[in-house]
Biopython code that builds the backbone (N, CA, C, O; Angstrom):
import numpy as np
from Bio.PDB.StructureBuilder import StructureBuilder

atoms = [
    (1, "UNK", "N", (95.734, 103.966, 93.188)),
    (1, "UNK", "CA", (94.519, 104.752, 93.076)),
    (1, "UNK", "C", (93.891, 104.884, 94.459)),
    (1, "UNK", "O", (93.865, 103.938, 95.246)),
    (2, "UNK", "N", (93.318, 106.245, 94.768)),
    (2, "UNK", "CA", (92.909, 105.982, 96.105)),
    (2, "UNK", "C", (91.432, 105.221, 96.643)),
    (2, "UNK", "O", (90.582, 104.927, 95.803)),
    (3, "UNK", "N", (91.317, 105.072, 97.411)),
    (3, "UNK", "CA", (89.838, 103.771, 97.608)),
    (3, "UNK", "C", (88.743, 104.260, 97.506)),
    (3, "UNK", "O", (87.726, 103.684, 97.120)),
    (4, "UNK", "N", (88.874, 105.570, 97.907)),
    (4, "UNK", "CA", (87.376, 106.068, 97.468)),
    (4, "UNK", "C", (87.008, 106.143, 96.120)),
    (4, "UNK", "O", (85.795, 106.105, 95.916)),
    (5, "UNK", "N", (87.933, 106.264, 94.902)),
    (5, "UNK", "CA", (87.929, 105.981, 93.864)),
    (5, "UNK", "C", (87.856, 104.799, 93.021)),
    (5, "UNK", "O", (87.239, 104.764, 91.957)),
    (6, "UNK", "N", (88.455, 103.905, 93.490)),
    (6, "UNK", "CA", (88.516, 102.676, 93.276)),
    (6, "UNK", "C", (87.414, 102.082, 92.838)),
    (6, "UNK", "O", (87.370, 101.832, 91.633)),
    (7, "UNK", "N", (86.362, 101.743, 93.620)),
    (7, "UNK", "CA", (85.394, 101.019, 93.269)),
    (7, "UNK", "C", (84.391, 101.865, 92.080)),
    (7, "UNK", "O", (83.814, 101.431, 91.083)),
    (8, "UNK", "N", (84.467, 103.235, 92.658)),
    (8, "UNK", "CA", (83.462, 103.729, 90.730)),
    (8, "UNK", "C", (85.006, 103.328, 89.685)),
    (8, "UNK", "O", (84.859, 102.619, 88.690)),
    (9, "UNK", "N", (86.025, 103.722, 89.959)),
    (9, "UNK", "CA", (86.891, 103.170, 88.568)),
    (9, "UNK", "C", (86.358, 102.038, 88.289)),
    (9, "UNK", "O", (85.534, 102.142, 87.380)),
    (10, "UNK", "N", (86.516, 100.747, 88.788)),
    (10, "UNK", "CA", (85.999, 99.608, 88.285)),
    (10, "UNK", "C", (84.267, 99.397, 88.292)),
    (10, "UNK", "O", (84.105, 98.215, 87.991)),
    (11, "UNK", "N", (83.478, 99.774, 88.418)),
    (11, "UNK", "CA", (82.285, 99.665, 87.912)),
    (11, "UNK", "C", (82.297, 100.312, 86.596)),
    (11, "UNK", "O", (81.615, 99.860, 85.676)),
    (12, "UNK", "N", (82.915, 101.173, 86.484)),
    (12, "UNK", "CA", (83.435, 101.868, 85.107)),
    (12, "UNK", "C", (83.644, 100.722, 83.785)),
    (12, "UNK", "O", (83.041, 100.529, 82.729)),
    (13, "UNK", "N", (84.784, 100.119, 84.435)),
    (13, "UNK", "CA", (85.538, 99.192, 83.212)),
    (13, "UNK", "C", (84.839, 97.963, 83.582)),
    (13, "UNK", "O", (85.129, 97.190, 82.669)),
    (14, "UNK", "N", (83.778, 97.098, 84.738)),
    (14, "UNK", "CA", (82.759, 96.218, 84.315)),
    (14, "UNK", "C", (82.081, 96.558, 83.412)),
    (14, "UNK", "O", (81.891, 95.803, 82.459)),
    (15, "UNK", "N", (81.348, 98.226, 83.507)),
    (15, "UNK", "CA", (80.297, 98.425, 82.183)),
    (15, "UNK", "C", (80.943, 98.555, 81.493)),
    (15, "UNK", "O", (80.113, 98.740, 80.603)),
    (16, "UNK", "N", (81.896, 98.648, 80.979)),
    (16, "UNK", "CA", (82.814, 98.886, 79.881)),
    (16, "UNK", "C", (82.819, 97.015, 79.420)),
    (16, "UNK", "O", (82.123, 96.930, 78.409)),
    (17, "UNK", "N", (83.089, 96.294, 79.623)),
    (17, "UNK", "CA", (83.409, 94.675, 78.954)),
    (17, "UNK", "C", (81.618, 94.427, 78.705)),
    (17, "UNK", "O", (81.014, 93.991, 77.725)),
    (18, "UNK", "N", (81.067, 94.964, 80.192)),
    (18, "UNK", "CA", (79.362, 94.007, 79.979)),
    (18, "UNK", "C", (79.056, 94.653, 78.167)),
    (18, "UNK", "O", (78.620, 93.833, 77.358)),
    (19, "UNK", "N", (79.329, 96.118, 77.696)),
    (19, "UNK", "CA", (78.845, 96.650, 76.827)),
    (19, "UNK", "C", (79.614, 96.792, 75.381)),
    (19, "UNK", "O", (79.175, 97.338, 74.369)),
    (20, "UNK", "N", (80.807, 96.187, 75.557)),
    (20, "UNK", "CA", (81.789, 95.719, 74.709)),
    (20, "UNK", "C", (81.124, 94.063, 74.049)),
    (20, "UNK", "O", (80.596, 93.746, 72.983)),
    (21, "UNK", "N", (81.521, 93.227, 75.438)),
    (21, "UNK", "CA", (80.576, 92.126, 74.994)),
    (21, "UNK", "C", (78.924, 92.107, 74.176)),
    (21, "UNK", "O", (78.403, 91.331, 73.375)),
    (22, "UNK", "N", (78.643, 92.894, 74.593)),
    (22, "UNK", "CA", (77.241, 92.873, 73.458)),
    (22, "UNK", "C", (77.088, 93.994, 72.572)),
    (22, "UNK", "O", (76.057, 94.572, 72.227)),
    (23, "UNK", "N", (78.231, 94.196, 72.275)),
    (23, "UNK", "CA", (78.609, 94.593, 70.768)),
    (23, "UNK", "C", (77.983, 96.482, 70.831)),
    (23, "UNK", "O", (77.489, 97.087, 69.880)),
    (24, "UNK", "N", (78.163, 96.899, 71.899)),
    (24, "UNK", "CA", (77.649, 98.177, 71.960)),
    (24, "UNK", "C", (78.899, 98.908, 72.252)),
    (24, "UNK", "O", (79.269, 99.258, 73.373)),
    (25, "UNK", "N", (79.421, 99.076, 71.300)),
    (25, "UNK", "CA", (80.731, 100.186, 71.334)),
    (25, "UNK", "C", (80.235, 101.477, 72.010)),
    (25, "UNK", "O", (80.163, 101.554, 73.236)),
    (26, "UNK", "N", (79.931, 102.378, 71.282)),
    (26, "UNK", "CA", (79.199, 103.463, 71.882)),
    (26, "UNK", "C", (79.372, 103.883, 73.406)),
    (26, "UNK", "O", (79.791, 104.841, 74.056)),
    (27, "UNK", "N", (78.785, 102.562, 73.621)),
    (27, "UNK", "CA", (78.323, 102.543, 75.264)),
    (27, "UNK", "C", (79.713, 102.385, 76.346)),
    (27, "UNK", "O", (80.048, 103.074, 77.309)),
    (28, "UNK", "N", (80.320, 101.196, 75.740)),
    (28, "UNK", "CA", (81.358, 101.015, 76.093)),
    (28, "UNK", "C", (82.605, 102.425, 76.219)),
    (28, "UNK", "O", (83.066, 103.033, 77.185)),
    (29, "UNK", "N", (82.765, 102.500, 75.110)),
    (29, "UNK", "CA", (83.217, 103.851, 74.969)),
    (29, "UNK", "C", (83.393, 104.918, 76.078)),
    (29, "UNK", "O", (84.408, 105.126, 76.742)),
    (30, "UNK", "N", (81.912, 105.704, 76.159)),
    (30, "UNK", "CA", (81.270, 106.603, 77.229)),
    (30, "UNK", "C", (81.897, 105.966, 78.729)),
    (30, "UNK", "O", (82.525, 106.634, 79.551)),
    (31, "UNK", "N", (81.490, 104.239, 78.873)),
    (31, "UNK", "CA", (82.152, 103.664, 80.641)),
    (31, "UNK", "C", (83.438, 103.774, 79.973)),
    (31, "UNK", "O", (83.660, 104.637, 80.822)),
    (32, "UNK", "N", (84.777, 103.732, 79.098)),
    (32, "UNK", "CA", (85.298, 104.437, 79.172)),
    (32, "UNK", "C", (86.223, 105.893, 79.357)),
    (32, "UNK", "O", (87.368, 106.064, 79.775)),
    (33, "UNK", "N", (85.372, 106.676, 78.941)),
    (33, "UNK", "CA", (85.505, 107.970, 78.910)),
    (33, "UNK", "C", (85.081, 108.545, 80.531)),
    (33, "UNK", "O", (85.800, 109.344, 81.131)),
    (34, "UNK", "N", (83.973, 108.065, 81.024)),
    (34, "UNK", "CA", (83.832, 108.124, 82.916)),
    (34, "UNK", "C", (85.278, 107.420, 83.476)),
    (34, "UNK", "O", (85.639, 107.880, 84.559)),
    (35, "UNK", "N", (85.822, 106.771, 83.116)),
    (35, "UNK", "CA", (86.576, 105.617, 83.714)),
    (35, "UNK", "C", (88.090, 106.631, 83.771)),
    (35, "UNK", "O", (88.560, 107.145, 84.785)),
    (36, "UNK", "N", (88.512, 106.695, 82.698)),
    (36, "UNK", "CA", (89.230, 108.251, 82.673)),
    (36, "UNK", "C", (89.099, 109.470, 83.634)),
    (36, "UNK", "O", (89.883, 109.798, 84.525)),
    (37, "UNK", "N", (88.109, 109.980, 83.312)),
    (37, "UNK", "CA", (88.039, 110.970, 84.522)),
    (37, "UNK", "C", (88.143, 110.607, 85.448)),
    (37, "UNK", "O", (88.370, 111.584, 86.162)),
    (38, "UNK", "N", (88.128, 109.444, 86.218)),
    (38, "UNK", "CA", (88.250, 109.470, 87.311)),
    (38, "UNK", "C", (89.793, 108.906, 87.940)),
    (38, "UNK", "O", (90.163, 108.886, 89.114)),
    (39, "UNK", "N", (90.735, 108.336, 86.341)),
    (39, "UNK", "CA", (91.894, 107.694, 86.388)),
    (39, "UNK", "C", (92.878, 109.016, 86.112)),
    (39, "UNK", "O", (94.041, 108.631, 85.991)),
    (40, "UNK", "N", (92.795, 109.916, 86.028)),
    (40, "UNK", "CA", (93.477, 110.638, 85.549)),
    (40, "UNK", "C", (94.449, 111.419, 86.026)),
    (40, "UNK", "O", (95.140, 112.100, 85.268)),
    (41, "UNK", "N", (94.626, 111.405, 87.470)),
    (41, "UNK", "CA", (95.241, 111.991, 88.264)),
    (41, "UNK", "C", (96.176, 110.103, 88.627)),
    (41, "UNK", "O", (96.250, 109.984, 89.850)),
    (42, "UNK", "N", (96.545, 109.345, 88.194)),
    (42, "UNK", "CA", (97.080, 108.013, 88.670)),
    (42, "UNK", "C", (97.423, 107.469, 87.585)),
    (42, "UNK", "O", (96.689, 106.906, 86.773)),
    (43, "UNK", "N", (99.101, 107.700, 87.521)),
    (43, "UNK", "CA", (99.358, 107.175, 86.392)),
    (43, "UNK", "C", (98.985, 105.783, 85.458)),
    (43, "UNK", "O", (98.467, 105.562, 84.363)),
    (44, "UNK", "N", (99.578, 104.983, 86.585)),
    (44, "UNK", "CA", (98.843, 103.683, 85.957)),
    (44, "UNK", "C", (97.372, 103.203, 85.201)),
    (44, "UNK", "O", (96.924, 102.783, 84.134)),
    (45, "UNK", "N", (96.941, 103.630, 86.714)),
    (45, "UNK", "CA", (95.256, 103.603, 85.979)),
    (45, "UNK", "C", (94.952, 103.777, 84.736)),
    (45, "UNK", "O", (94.565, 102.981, 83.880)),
    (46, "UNK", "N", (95.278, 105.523, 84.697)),
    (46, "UNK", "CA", (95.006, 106.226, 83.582)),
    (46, "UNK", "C", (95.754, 105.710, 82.230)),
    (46, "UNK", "O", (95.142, 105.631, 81.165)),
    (47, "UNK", "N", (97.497, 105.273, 82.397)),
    (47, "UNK", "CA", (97.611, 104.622, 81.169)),
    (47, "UNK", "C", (96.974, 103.513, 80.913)),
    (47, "UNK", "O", (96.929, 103.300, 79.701)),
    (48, "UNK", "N", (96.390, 102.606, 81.641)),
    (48, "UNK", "CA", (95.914, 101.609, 81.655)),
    (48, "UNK", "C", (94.020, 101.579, 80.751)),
    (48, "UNK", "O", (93.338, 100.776, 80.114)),
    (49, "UNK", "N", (93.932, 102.753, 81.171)),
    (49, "UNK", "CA", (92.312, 103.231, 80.939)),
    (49, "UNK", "C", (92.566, 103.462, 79.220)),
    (49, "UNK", "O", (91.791, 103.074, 78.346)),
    (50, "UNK", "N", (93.690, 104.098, 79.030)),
    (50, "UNK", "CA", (93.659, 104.565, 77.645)),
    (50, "UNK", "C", (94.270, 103.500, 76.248)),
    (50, "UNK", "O", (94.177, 103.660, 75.031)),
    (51, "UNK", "N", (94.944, 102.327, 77.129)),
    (51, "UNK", "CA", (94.587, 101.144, 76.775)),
    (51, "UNK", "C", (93.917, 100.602, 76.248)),
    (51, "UNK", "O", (94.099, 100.070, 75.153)),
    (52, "UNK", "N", (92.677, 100.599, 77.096)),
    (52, "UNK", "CA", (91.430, 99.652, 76.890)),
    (52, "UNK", "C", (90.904, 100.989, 75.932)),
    (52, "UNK", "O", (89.802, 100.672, 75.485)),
    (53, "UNK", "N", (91.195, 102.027, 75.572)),
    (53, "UNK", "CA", (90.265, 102.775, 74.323)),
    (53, "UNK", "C", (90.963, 102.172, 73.000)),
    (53, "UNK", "O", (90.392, 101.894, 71.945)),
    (54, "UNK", "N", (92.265, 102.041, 73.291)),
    (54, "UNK", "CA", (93.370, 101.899, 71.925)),
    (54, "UNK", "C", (92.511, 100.618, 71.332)),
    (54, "UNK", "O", (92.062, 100.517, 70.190)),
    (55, "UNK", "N", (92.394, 99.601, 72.491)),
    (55, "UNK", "CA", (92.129, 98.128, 72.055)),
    (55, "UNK", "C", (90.592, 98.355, 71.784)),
    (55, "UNK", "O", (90.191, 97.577, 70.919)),
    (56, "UNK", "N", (89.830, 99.013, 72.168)),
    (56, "UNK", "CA", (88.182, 99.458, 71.554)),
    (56, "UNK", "C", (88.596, 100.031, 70.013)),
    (56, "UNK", "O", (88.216, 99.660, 68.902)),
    (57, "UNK", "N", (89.129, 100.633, 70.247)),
    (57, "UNK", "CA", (89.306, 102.003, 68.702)),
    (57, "UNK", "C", (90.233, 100.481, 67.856)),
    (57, "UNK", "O", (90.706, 101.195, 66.972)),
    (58, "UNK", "N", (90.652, 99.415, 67.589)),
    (58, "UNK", "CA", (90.838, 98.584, 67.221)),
    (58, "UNK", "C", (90.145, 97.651, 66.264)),
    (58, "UNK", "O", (90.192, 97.278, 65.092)),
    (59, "UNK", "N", (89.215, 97.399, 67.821)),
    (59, "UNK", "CA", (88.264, 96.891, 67.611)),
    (59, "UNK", "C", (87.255, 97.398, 66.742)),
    (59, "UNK", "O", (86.624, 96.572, 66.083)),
    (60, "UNK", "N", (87.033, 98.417, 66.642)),
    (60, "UNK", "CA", (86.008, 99.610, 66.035)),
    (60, "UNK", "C", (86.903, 99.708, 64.948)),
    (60, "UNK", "O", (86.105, 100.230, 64.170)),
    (61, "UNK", "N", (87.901, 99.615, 64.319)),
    (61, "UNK", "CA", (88.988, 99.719, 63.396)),
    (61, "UNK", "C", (88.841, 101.331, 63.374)),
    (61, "UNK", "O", (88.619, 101.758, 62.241)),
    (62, "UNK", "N", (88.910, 102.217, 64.284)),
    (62, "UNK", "CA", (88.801, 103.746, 64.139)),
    (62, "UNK", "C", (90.548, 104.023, 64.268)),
    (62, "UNK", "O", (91.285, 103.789, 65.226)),
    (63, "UNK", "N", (90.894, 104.640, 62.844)),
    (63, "UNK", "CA", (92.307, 104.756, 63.081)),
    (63, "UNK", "C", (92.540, 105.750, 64.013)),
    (63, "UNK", "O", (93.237, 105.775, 65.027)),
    (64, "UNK", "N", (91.845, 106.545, 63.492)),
    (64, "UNK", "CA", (92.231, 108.381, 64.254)),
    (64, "UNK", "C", (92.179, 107.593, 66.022)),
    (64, "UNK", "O", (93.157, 107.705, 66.761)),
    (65, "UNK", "N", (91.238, 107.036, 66.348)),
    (65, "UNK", "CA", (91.332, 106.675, 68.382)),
    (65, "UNK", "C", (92.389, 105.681, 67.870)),
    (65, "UNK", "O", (92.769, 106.482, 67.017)),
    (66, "UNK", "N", (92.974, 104.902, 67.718)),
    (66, "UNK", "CA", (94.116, 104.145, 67.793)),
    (66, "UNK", "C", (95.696, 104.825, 67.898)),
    (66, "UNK", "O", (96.638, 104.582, 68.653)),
    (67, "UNK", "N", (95.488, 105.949, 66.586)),
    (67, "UNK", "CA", (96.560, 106.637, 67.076)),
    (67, "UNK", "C", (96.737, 107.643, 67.733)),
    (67, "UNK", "O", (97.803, 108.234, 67.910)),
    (68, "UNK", "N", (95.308, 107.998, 68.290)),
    (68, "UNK", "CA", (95.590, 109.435, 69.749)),
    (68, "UNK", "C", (95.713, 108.559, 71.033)),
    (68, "UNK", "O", (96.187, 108.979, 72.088)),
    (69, "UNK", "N", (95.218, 107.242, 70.824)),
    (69, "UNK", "CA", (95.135, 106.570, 72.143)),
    (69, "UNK", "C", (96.677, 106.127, 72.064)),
    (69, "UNK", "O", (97.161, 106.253, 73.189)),
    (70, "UNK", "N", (97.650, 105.640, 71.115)),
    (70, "UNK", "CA", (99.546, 105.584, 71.315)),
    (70, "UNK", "C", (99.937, 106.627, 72.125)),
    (70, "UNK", "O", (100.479, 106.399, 73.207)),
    (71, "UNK", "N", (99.648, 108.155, 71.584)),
    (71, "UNK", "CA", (99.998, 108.996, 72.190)),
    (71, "UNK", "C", (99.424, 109.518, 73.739)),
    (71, "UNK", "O", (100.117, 109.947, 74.662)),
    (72, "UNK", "N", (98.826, 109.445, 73.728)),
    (72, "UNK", "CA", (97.780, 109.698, 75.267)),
    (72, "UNK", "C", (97.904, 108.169, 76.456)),
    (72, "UNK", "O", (97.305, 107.994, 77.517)),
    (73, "UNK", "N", (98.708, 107.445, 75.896)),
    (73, "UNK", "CA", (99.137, 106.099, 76.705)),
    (73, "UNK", "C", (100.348, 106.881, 77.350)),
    (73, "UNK", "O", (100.439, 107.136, 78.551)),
    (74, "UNK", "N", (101.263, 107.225, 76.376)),
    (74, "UNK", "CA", (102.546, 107.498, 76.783)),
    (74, "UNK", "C", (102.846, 108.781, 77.395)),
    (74, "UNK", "O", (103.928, 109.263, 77.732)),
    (75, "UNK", "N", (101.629, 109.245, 77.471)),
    (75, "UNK", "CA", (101.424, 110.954, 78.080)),
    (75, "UNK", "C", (100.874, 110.887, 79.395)),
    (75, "UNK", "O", (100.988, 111.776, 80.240)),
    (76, "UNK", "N", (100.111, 109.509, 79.580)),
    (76, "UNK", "CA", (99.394, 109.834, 80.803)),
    (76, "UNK", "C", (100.619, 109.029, 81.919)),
    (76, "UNK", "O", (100.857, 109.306, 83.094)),
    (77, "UNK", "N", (101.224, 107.997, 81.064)),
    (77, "UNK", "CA", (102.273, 108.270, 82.216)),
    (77, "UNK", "C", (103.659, 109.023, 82.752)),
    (77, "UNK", "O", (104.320, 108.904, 83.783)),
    (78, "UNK", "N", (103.782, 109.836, 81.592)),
    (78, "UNK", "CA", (104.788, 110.718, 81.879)),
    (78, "UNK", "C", (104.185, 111.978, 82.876)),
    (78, "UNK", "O", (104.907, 112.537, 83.701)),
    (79, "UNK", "N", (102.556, 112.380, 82.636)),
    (79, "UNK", "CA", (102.082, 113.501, 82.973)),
    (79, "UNK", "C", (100.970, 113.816, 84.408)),
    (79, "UNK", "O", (100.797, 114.812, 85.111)),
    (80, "UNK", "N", (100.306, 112.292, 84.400)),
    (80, "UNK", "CA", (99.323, 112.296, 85.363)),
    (80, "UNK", "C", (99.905, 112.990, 86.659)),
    (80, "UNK", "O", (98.988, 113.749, 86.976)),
    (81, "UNK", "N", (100.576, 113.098, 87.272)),
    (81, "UNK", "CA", (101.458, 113.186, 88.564)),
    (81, "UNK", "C", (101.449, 114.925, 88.254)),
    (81, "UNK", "O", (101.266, 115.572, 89.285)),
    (82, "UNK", "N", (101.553, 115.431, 87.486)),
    (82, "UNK", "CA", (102.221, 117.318, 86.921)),
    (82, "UNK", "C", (100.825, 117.984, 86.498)),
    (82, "UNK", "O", (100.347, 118.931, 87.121)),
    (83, "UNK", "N", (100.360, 117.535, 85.640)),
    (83, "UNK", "CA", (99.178, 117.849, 85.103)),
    (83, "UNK", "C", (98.134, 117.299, 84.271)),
    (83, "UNK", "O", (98.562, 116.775, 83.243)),
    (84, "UNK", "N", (96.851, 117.271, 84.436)),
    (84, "UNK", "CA", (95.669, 116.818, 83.788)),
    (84, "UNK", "C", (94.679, 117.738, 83.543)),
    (84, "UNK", "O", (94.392, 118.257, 84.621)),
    (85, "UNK", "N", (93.932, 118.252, 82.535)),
    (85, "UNK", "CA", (92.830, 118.616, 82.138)),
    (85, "UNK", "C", (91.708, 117.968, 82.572)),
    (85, "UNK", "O", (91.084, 117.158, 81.886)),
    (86, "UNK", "N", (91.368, 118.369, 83.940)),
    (86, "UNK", "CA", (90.360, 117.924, 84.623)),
    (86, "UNK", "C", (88.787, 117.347, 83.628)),
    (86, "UNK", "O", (88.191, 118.147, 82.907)),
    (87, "UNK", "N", (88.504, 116.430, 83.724)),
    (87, "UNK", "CA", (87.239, 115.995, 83.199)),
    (87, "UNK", "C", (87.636, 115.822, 81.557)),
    (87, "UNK", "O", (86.761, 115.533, 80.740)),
    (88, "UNK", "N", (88.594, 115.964, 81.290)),
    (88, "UNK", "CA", (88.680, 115.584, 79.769)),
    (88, "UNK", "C", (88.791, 114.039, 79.465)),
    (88, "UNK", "O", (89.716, 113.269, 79.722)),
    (89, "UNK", "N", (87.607, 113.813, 78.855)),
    (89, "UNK", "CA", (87.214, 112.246, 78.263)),
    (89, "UNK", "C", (88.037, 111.374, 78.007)),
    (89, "UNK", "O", (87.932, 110.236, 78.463)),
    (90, "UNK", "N", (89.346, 111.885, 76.958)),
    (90, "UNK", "CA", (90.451, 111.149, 76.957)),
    (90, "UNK", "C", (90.265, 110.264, 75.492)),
    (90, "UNK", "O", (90.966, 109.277, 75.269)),
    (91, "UNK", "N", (89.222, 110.757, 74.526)),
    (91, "UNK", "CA", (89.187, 109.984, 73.527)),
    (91, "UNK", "C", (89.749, 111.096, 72.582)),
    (91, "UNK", "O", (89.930, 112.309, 72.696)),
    (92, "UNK", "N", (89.970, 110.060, 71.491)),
    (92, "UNK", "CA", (91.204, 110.973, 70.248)),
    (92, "UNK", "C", (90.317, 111.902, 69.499)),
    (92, "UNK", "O", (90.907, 112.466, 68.578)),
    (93, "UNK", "N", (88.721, 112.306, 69.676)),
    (93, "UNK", "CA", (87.780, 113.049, 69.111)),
    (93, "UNK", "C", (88.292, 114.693, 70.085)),
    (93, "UNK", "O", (87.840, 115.828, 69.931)),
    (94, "UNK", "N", (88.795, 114.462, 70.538)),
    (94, "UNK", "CA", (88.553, 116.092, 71.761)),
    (94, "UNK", "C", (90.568, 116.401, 72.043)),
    (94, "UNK", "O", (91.540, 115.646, 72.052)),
    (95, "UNK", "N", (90.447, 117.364, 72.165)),
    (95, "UNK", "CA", (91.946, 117.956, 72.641)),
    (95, "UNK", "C", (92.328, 117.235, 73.685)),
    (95, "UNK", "O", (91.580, 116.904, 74.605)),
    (96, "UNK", "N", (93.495, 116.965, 73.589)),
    (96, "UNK", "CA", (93.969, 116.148, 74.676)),
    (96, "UNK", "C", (94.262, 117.561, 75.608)),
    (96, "UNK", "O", (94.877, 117.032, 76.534)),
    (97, "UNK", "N", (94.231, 118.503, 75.831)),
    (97, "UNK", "CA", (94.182, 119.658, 77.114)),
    (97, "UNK", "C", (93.445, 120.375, 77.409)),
    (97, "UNK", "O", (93.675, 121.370, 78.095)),
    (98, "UNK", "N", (91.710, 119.836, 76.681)),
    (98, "UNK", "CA", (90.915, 120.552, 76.681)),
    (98, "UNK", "C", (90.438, 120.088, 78.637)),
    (98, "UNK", "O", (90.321, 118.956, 79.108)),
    (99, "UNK", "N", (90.271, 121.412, 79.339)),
    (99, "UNK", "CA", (89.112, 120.739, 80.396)),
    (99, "UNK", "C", (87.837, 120.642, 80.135)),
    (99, "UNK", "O", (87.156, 121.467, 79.525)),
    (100, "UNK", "N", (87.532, 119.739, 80.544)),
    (100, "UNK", "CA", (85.906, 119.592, 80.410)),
    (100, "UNK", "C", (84.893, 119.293, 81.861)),
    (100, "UNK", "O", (85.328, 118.847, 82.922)),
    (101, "UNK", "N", (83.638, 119.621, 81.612)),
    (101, "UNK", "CA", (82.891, 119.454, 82.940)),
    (101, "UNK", "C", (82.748, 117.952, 83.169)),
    (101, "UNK", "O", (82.514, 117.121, 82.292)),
    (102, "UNK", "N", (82.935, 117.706, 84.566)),
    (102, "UNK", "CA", (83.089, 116.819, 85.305)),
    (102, "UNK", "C", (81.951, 116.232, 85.203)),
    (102, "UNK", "O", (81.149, 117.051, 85.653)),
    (103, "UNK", "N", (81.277, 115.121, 84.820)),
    (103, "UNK", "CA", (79.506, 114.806, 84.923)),
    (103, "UNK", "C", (79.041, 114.483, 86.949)),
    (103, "UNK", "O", (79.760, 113.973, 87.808)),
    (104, "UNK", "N", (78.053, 114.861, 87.039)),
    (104, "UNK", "CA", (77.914, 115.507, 88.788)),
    (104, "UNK", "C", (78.503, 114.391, 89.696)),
    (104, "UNK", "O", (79.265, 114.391, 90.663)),
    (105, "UNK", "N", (77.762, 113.331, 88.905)),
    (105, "UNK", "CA", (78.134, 111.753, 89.702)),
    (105, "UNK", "C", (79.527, 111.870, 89.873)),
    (105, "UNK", "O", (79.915, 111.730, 91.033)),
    (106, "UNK", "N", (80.245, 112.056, 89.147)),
    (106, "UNK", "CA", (81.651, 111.609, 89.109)),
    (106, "UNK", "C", (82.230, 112.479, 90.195)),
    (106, "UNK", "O", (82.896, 112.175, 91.185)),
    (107, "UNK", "N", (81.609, 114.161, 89.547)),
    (107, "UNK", "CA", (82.223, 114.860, 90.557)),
    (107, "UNK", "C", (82.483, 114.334, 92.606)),
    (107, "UNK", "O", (83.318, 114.312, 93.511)),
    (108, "UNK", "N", (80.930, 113.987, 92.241)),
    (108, "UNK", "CA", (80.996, 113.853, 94.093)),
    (108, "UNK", "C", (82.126, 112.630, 94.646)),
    (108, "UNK", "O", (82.675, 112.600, 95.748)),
    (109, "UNK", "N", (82.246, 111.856, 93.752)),
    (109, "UNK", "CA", (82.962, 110.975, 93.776)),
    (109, "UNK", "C", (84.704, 111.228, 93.641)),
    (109, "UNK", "O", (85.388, 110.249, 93.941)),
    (110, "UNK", "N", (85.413, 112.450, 93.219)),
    (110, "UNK", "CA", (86.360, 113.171, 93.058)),
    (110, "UNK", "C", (86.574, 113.725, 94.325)),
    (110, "UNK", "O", (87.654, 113.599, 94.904)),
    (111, "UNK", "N", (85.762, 114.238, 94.726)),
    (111, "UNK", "CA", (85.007, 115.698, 95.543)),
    (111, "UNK", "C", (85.547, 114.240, 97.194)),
    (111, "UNK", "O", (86.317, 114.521, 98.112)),
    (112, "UNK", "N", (85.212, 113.601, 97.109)),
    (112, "UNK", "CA", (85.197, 112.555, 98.557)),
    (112, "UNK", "C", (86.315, 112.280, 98.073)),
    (112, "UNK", "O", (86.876, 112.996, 98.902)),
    (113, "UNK", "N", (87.236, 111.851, 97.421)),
    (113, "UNK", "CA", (88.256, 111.240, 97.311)),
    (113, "UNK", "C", (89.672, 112.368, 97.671)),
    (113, "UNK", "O", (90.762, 112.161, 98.205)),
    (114, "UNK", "N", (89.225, 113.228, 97.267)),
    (114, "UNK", "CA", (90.395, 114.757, 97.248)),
    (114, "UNK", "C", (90.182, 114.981, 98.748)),
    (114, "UNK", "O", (91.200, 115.338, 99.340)),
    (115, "UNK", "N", (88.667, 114.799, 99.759)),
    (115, "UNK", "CA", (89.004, 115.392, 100.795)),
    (115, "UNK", "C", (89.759, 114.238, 101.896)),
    (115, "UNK", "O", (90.357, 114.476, 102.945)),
    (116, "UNK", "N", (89.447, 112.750, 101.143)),
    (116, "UNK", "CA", (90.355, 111.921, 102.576)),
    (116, "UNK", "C", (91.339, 111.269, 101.664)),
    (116, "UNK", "O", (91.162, 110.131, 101.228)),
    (117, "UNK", "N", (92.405, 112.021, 101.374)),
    (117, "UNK", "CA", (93.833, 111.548, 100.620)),
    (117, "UNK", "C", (93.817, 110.352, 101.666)),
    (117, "UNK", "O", (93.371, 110.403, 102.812)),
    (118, "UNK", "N", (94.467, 109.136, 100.952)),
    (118, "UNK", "CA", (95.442, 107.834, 101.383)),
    (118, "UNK", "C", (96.421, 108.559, 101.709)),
    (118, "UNK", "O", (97.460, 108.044, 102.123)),
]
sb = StructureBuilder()
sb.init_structure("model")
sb.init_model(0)
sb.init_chain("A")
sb.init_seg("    ")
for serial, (resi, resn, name, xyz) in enumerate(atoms, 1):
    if name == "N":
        sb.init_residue(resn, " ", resi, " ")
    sb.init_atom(name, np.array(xyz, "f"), 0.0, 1.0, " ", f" {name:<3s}", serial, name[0])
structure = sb.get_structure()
């Protein structure tokens, strides 16, 4: 993942456990769904990101995110590298090829990372 990215990815998936741990799915969720957009262009990451939804949507016993998150594990690493639907959340509620708007924060944070490639 490149470094300018790096550190919002993981402030991402800290708020993601701080809000898991106190039982606020929801919330968790959403620092998921940021955490994505910004993993999505990196394979690993991104399968890794859609992971931690499978094991939320589990947790949440939500079948439908358990089984879009199987498929969207095994997609993001065959695909991240070819193509991504920029800003798409990545949860099993929305098209997995829908694009969606980037939220601004994130953008600028995309926006710096695209202009000094590793």
């Amino acid at each position: 993942m490149h470094s300018e990215l790096k550190p919002s990815y993981i402030a991402e998936l800290e708020a993601t456990g701080r809000a898991e741990g106190a039982g606020d799915f929801q919330t968790a969720f959403t620092h998921l769904e940021r955490a994505h957009i910004l993993s999505q262009k990196y394979a690993l990451a991104h399968a890794a990101t859609h992971l931690r939804m499978l094991r939320l949507g589990w947790r949440t016993r939500d079948v439908r995110e358990v089984l879009g998150q199987l498929t969207r594990t095994i997609a993001a690493l065959v695909f991240s590298r070819i193509w991504v639907p920029v800003g798409n959340t990545g949860r099993a509620n929305v098209s997995a090829f829908a694009p969606m708007p980037v939220p601004e924060d994130l953008a600028v944070v995309l926006s710096e990372a695209e202009g000094r490639r590793d």
